[in-house]
N, C-alpha and C positions, 0 to 999 in steps of 0.2 A: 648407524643402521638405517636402510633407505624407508622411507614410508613405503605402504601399500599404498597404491593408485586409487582412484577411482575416476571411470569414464563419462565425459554428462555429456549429453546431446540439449541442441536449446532448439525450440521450435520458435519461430519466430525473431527479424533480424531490424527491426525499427526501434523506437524512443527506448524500450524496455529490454530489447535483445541486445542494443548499444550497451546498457547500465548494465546488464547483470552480464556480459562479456567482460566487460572491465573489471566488472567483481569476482568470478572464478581467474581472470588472469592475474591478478594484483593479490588475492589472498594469500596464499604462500609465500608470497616475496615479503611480506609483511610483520603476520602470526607467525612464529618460527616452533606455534606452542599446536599447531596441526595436526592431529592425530593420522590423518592422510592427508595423498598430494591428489588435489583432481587436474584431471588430463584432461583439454579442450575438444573432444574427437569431430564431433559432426555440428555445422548449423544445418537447420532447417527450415526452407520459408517455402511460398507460395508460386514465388517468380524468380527466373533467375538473374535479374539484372537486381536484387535486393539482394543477392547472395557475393554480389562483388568485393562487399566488405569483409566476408568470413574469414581472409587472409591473416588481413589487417587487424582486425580483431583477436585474430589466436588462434582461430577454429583450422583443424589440420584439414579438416574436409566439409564437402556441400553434400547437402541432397534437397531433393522436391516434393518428396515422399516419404512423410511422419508420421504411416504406418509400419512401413519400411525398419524406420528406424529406432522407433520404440520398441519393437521387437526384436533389434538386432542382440545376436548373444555377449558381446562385446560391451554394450551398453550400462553403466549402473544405474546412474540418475538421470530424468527429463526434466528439463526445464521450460516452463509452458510462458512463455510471453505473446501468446496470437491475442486477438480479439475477446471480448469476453464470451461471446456465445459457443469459441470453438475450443475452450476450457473444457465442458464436462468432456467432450469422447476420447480428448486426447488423455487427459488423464485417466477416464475411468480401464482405455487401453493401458496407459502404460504401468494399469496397477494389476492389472491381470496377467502383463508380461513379468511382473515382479521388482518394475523399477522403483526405484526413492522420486520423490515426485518435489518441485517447487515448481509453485504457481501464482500467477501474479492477483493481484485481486482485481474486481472482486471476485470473489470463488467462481460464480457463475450469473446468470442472468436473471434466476429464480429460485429461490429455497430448493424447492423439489431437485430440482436441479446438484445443487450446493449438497444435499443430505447424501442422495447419489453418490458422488465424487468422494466421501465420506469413509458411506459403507464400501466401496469398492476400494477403497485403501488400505482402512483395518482391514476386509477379507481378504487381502492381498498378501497383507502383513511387511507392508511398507512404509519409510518416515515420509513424512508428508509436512511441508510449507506452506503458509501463504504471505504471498510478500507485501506483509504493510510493514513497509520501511522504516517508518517515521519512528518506530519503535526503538530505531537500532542508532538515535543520535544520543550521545554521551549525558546530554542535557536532560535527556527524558528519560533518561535509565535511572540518571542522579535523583531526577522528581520521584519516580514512582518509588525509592526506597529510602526516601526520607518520608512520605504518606503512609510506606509499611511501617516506617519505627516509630510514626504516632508522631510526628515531627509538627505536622497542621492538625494535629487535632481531631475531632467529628468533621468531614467534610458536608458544609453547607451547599455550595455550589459547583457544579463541574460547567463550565462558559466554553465554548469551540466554536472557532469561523472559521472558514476555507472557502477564500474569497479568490475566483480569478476573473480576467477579463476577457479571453482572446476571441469570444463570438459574440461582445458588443458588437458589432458591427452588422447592419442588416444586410451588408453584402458577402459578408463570409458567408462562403460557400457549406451546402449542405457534406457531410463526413458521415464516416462511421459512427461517430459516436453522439451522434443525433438521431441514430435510426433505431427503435424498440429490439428492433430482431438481433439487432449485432452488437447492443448494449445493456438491454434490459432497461437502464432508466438513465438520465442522465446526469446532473450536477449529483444527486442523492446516488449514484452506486460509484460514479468514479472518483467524486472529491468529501460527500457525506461520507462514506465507507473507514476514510481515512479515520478519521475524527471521530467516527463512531466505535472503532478500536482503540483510539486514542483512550477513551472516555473507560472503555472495557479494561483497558491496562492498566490506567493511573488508580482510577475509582472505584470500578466496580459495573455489574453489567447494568445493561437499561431493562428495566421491567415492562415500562410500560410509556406511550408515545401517543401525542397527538401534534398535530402537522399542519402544514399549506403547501402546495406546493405552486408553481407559473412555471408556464412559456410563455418567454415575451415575445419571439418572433417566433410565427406560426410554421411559414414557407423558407426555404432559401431556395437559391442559384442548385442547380445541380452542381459539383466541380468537374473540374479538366481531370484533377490528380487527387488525391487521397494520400499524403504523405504523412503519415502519424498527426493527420488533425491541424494540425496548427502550421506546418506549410503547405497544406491546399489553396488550389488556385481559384477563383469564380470560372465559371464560364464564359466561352467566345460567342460573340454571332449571336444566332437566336437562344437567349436563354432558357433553359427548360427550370421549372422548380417542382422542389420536391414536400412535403407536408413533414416537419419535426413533430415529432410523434413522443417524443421524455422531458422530462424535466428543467427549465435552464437553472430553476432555484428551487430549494427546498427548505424549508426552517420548521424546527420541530423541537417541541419540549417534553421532555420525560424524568422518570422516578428511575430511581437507582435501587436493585435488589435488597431488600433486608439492610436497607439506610435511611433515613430521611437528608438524604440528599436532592437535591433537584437540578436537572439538566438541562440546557439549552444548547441548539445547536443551527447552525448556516451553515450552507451549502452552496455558493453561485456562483457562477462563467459571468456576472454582470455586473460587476462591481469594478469601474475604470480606473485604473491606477493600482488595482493589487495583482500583481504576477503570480505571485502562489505565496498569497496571505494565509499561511495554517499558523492558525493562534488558538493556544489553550490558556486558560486561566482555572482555576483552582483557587475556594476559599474557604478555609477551615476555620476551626474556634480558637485556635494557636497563630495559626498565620496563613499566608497567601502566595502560591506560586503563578508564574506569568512566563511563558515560554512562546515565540514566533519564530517558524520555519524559515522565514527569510532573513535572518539573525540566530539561526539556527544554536549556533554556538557558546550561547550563553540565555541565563534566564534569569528574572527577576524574584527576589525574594523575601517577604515582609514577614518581621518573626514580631507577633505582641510581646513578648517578653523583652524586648528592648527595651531601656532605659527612656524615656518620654520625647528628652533634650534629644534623642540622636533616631526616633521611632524615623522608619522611610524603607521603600524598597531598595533594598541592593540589588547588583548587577554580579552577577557570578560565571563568571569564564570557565565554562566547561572543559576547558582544553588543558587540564594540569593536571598530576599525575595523581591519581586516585579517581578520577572519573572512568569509566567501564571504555576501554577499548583505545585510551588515547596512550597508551603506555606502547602500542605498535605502530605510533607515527612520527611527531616531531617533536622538539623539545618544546616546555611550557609556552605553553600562549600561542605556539604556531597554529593557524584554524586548519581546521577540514572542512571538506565540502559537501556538497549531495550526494557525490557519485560515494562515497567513503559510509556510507549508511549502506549500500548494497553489500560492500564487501562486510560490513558486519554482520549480516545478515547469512551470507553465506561462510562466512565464519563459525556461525555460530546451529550453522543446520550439517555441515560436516564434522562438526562436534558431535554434533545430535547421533551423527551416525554410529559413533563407536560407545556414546555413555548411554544411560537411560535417561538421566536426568534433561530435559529439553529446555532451550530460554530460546523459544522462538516460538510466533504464532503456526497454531497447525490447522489443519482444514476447520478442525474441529471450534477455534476459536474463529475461524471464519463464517462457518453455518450459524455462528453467534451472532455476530456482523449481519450474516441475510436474512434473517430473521426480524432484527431491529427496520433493516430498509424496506423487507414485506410489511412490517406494521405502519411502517409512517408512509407507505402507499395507500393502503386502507384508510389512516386516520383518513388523510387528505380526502382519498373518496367518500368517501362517511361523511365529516365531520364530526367526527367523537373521536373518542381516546378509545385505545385499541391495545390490548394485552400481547407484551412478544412472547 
């Protein structure tokens, strides 16, 4: 019997239109357990020499206009990977046109914003995503549901870094995502956000925050190009500069709801030598998990109840069969990669579409998320601790 279809348009054709094009193409060929098949119908971006890829990618057709398209009757789901500041209107349209909405994080650039995109979804009466990915590696599905069955104990500490380097450099050129208006903030909404859902999924939510945050370089170069950030070019000739106005680093510690828990977290672009150092640790009365996104694949685990002579961290290969999602790739021990967290992710929001039951973040857990980064903006300005 054939599945019923479903149509998704993606706005937006860079880092994030790349990933999650590879993830609605690859998901079928995979999950054979799909309750529908989605059809690649439209990209849409801003210019159309960024559109050259839609081919290549899957996408049957272009456009340049995602009003256009979110409105088309044809349409089921949008897929929002533009900029963070051009989230709320795309989605709060395509909840009004009645589409299934994923959208990248963070939700948007300011709470008010985020609650927005929210309410206009439930009144829409639409499924709604936000894509924190990291949720959807086998390793951290495994962690969170050995914490649910009491496995660690009382958790003592919840530890996250999300450590990158690529604007050490005081001549990398000013981008997007150095500028307030078309990111909101910076290390703390693009790589804190992470780790801040991290912390909501494993743990439990953050109650309450107090912060620092820095910019270490004030000015850059204007650039040539603006290519998803990290292949921007400096400028030629007479250089112009522009004032960084968000965050390069953020660190911030907080209480975990109805736990005596306690949280610490980093945030930084300025840390030489970590490419995308996302580390969680976890320490409980029982024992201790250690999980790094750049080793994605496996995670560290100290149980007290080991025998004394043999007490140490293990190393546990997430890639064998009883871990969440590796049963649709290759036989034991063969790894998966980054892009393979997207397709779970969309896996598991085309799921969403035909059960009630949802195992994916929704806007809602998102406005959780911008609420934790509105407080550790304040602490920071303040200097006090600041209730989310």
């Amino acid at each position: 019997m054939a599945k019923k279809t479903v149509n998704v348009a993606i706005i937006g054709a860079n880092f994030m239109g790349k990933a999650h094009s590879n993830a609605w193409r690859k998901v079928d060929m995979f999950f054979n357990d799909l309750p529908v098949k989605p059809v690649m119908k439209v990209m849409c971006g801003k210019f159309k020499e960024e559109l050259e890829v839609a081919e290549r990618y899957g996408w049957q057709e272009t456009s340049l206009d995602w009003k256009e398209v979110v409105n088309r009757p044809d349409i089921d789901v949008i897929d929002i990977c533009t900029p963070n500041f051009l989230h709320p209107e795309i989605a709060i349209e395509a909840a009004k046109a009645g589409k299934h909405i994923v959208c990248e994080k963070p939700l948007a650039n300011t709470l008010k914003d985020a609650k927005a995109m929210l309410r206009a979804a439930d009144k829409g009466g639409v499924k709604h995503m936000c894509g924190f990915s990291y949720r959807f590696a086998p390793a951290v599905q495994t962690m969170r549901k050995m914490i649910q069955k009491g496995e660690l104990g009382d958790i003592f500490h919840f530890r996250a870094a999300y450590q990158q380097d690529w604007i050490v450099d005081p001549d990398f050129p000013m981008v997007w995502r150095l500028k307030k208006k078309h990111t909101g903030s910076g290390a703390l909404g693009d790589i804190g956000a992470h780790i801040t859902d991290l912390c909501h999924f494993l743990v439990g939510d953050v109650c309450e925050v107090t912060s620092a945050m820095e910019t270490f370089i004030k000015k850059r170069v204007v650039a040539d190009s603006d290519v998803g950030a990290w292949d921007a070019k400096g400028g030629k000739g007479k250089k112009k500069y522009d004032t960084v106005d968000v965050d390069d680093a953020a660190i911030f510690i907080g209480r975990i709801k109805d736990a005596n828990t306690l949280a610490s977290f980093e945030a930084t672009r300025f840390a030489p030598g970590r490419r995308n150092y996302n580390c969680v640790e976890i320490y409980g009365s029982k024992g201790s998990l250690l999980w790094n996104q750049e080793n994605m694949n496996q995670f560290e685990y100290f149980n007290r109840s080991d025998p004394d002579t043999v007490q140490g961290f293990r190393k546990v290969l997430a890639c064998d069969i009883g871990h969440p999602y590796v049963h649709a790739w290759w036989p034991p021990g063969h790894i998966i990669g980054y892009e393979h967290l997207f397709v779970h992710e969309i896996y598991e929001f085309l799921c969403g579409l035909k059960r009630k039951k949802i195992n994916y973040p929704t806007f809602e857990d998102a406005v959780k998320c911008q609420s934790v980064l509105e407080a550790v903006e304040k602490a920071a300005a303040t200097r006090r601790w600041q209730k989310v």
